[in-house]
N, C-alpha and C positions, 0 to 999 in steps of 0.2 A: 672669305679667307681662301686663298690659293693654296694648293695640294700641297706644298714644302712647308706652308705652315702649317697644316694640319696635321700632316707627318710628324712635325716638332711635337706638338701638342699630343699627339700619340707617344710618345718618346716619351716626354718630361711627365708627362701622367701616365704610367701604361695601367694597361688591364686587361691582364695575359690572358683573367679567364672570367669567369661570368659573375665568380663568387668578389671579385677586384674592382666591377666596372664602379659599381655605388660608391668603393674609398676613392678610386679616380675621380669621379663626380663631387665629390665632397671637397678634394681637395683643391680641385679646380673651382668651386663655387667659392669656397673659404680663402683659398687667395683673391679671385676678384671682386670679394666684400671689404674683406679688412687688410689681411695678411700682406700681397702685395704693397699697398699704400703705406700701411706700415714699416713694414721695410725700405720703402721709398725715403720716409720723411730719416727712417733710424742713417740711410746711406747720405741723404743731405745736409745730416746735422753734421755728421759725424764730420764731412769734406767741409763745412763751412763755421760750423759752430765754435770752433777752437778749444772745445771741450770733448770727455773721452763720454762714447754711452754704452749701455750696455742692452744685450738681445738677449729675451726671454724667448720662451715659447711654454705655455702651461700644457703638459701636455694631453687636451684630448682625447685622446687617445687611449689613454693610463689612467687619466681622472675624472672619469665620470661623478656625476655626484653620486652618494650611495643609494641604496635603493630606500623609497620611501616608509617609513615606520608604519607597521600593519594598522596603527590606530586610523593613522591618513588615509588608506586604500579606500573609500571614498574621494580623498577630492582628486583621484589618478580618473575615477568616470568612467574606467574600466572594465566593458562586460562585454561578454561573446560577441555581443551584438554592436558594439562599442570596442574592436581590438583596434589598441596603437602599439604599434614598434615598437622593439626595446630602443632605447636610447643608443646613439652611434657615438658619444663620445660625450665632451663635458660641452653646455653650451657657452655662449660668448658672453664673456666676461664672470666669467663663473669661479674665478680666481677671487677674485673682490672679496667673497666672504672668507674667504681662507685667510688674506693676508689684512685682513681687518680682526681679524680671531675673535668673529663671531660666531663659528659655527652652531654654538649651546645657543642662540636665539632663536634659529631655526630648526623648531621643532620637525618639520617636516622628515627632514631626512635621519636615516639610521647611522651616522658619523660614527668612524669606527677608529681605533690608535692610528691607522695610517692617515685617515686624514688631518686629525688632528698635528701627526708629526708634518706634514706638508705646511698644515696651517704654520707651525713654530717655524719651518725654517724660512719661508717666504716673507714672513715679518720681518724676522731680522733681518735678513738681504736689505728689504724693504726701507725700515728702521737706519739702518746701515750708511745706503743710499742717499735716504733724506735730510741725515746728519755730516756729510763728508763726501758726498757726490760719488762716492763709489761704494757697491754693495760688498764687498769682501769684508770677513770679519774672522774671527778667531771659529775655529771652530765648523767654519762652513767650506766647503766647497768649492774651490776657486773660479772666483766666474771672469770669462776672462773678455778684454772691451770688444766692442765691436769692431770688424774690419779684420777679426784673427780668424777668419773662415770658419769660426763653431756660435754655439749659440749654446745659451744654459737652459736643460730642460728638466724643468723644476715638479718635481714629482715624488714618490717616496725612495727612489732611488736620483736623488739630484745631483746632476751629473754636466759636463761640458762635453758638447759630441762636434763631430764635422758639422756644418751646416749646408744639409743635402738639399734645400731647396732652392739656393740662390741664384741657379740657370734658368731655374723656374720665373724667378723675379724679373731675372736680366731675359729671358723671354717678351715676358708681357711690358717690358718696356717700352719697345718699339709702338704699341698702344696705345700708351700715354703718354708720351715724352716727346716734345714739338722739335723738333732737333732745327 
């Protein structure tokens, strides 16, 4: 990679100070896992599909799972001698139980009213979506289609924000994209 891109890539991830480098790393790992390609196929549908879609982002960040139910503290394997990390955010695909409103199968975790209200609204969207090709519905939150520069970030405050990482994508284009 030549200095002007690695400048970019300093830019579009920064990490002003030591305590930022690991969320830059993360986020730059989790776009070139999923995130990017995802947005890739959400931007090809959307220009060729002749149908409207809509951008999520769960967010990670906000929604970890809770922390494990004390009964569990075994199978976490957890000892001095055995320390792991706390968790850096919710893993992938970690939505799936929410918006299947299982959470009460998995014993595992300590689920608390906000997850549970996470769980109810994501269903419906959900629900919504798979009934009428659009997740809006009475009651929730206007999510608005793709291509309107925000994205709905579905959380216990869900909400429609700019979507700050699309320079990011149109970055890592030139990567993938055979022009």
């Amino acid at each position: 990679m030549d200095r002007d891109k690695a400048n970019q890539v300093f830019k579009l991830y920064p990490a002003p100070n030591e305590n930022e480098v690991m969320d830059a790393a993360q986020d730059l790992a989790g776009d070139r896992f999923i995130a990017y390609s995802t947005w890739k196929w959400m931007d090809l549908s959307t220009k060729t599909g002749g149908r409207p879609t809509y951008y999520y982002y769960y967010a990670y960040y906000a929604r970890p799972r809770p922390p494990m139910r004390p009964e569990m503290a075994n199978a976490q394997q957890q000892t001095a001698a055995n320390p792991r990390p706390a968790p850096r955010g919710a893993v992938h695909s970690a939505e799936i139980e929410y918006a299947m409103g299982n959470l009460n199968s998995n014993k595992v975790y300590a689920w608390t009213p906000e997850d549970y209200k996470v769980s109810k609204v994501i269903q419906e969207y959900f629900a919504n979506f798979i009934k009428t090709g659009n997740p809006n519905g009475k009651g929730l939150p206007n999510w608005p289609q793709f291509g309107a520069n925000q994205r709905m970030i579905i959380d216990v405050n869900t909400r429609a924000e700019a979507d700050k990482v699309r320079a990011r994508y149109e970055f890592l284009d030139q990567f993938y994209v055979k022009k």
